[in-house]
C-alpha positions in Angstrom: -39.3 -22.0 39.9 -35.9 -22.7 37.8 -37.7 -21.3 34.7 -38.1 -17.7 37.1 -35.4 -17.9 38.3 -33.9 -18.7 35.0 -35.4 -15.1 33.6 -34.3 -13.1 36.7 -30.6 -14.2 35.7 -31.2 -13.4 31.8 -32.8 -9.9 33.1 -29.8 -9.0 35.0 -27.5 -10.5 32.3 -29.1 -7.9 29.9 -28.4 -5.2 31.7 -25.2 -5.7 32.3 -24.9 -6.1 28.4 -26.8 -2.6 27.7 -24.3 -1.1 30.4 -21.5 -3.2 28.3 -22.9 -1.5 25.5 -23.0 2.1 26.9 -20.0 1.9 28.4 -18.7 0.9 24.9 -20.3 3.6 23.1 -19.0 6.2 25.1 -15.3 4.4 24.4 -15.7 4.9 20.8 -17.0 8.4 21.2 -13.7 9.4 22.9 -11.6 7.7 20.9 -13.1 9.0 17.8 -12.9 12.7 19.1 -9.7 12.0 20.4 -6.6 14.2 18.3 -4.6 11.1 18.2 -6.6 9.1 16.4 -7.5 11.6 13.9 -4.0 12.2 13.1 -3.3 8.0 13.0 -6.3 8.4 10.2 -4.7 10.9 8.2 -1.4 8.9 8.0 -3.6 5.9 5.6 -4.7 6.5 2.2 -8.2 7.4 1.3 -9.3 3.7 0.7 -7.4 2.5 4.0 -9.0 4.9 6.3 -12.5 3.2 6.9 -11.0 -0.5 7.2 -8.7 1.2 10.0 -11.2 3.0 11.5 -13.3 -0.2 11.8 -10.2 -2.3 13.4 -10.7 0.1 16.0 -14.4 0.0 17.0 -14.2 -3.8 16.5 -11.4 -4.0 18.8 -13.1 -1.7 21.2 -16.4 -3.8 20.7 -14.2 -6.8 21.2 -12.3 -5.5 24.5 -15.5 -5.5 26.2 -17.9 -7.9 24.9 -16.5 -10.4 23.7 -13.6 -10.6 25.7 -14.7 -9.4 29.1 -17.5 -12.0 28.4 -20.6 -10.1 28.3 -21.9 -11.7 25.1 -20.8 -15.2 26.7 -22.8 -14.5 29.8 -25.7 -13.2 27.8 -26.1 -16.6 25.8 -25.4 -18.5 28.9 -28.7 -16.9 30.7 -30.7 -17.8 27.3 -29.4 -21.3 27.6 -30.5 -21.8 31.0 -33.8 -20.6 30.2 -34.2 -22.6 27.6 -33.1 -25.8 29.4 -35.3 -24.6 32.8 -38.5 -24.4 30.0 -37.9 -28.0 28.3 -36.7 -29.6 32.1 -40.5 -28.0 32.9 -42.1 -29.2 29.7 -41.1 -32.7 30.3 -42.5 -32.4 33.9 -46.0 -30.9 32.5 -45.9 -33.7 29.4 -45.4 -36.4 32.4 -48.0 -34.9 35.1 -50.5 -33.5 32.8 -52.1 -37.2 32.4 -52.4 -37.8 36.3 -54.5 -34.3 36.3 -56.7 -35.3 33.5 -57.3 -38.4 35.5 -58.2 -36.5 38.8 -60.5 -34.4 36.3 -62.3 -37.5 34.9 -62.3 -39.1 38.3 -63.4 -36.9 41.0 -66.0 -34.5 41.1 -66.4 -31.1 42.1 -65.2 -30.8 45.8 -67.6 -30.5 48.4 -67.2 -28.4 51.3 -69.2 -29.3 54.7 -69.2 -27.2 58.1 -70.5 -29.0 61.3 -72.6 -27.1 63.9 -69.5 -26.9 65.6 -68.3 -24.8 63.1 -65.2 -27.1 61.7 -64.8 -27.8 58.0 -64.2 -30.6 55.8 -63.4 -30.4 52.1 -63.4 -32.9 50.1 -61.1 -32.9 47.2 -62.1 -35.7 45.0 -65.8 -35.9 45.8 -67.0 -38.9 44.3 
């Protein structure tokens, strides 16, 4: 049950991200169209232009995933998964013995019905 619901809060994490990520996208877009930042461009020199240009985006990037915590809540979700997956592989590593026991143990089960119609099953037929 943790692992589920484990993957139900990565799911939903990741789609806030990709929305993070759109949303991001269309910030750069504007800013890059934008008049302004064309004209802060043309105020660097040739070889300063692309470092400046990727300040920018990395700020913008920044601003809204890193800072606003999207990335953080992303990795968080993995975590849990992966702690929900090794809290249920201990569990199985413990349990799976008592099942092969049952196995070795007990039978098939055997079903019986009365004339009176009432059931018994018996799970460890032996």
């Amino acid at each position: 049950v943790d692992v589920v619901r484990a993957v139900d809060k990565m799911k939903l994490e990741q789609l806030i991200f990709r929305m993070t990520m759109v949303q991001s996208i269309e910030e750069i877009s504007e800013v890059v169209g934008s008049e302004q930042f064309n004209k802060d461009l043309m105020t660097y020199d040739s070889d300063e232009k692309i470092g400046k240009y990727k300040e920018r985006l990395d700020a913008i990037l920044d601003s809204r995933l890193f800072t606003g915590g999207a990335k953080r809540r992303l990795e968080d979700a993995m975590k849990a998964i992966k702690d929900a997956i090794d809290l249920l592989n201990t569990a199985l590593q413990q349990k799976v013995p008592i099942l092969q026991r049952y196995v070795e143990q007990c039978g098939s089960p055997a079903l019986a019905v009365t004339t009176a119609e009432e059931y018994l099953l018996d799970v460890c037929n032996q």
